[in-house]
C-alpha positions as CSV (number, residue, x, y, z in Angstrom):
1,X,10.0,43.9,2.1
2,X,10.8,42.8,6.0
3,X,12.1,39.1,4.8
4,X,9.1,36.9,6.2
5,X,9.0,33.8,4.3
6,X,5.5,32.9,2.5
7,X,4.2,30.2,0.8
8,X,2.4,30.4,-2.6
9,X,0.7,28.0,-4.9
10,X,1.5,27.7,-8.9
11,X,-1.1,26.3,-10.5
12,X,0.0,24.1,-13.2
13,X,-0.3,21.2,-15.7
14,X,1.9,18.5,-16.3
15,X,3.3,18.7,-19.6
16,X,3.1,22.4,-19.6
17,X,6.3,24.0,-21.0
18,X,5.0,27.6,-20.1
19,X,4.9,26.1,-16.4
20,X,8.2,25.1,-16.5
21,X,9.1,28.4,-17.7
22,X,7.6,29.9,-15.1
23,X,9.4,27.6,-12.6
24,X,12.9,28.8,-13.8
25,X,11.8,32.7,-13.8
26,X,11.1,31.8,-10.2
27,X,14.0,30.0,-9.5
28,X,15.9,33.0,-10.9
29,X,14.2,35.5,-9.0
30,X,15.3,33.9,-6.2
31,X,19.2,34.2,-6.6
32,X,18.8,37.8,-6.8
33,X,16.2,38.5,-4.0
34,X,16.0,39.0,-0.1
35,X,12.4,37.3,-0.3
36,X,12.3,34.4,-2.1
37,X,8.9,32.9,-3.4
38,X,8.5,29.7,-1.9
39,X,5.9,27.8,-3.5
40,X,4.1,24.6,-3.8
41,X,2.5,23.1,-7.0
42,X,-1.2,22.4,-7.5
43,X,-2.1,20.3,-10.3
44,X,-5.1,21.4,-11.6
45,X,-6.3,18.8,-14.3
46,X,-7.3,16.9,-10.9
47,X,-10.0,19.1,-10.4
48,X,-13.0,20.1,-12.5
49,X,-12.9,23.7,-10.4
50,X,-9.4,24.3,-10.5
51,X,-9.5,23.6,-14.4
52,X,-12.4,26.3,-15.3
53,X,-10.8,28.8,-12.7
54,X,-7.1,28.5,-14.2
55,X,-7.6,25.7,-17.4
56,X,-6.6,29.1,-20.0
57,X,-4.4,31.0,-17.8
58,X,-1.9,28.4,-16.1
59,X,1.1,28.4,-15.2
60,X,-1.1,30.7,-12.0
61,X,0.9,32.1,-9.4
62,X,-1.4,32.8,-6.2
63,X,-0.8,34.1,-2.7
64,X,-3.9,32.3,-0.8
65,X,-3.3,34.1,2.2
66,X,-4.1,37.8,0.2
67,X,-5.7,36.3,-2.5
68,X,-3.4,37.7,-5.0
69,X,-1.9,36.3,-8.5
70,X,-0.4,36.9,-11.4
71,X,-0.6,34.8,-14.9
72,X,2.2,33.8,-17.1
73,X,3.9,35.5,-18.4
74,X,5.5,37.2,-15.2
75,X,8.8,38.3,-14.9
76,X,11.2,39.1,-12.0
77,X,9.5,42.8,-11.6
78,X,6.0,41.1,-11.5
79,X,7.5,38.3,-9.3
80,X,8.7,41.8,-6.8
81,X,5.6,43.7,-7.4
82,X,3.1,40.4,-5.8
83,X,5.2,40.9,-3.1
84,X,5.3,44.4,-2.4
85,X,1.5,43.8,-2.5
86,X,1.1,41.7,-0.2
87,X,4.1,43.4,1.9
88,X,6.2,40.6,2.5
């Protein structure tokens, strides 16, 4: 990984406990990584689209640039695979 910061989206809900979980996993990848997964949150219960493409599988965690994402649960080695995929 060459270090080039990227910015993902985490699809989420409020009220979701899973999505919080999945905000601390990140938050702890990121103390022990050279490329940190910046992201931004997308509420999806805003949007009819965004509910029938992620409503079952949120927290979502998608690169829009590569079109790549993984589903909760994801751990630090998922977290370092997305990125070796899309070769940050």
């Amino acid at each position: 990984m060459n270090g080039l910061l990227s910015m993902f989206i985490l699809f989420f809900t409020s009220g979701c406990h899973l999505c919080d979980l999945a905000e601390k996993q990140i938050a702890q990848f990121n103390t022990s990584c050279l490329t940190p997964v910046f992201y931004r949150k997308v509420e999806i219960s805003e949007d009819d689209h965004l509910v029938r493409l992620y409503g079952s599988r949120i927290p979502v965690l998608k690169h829009p640039d590569f079109d790549q994402t993984i589903d909760w649960p994801f751990d630090e080695t998922d977290l370092e695979n997305l990125l070796k995929q899309i070769k940050l």
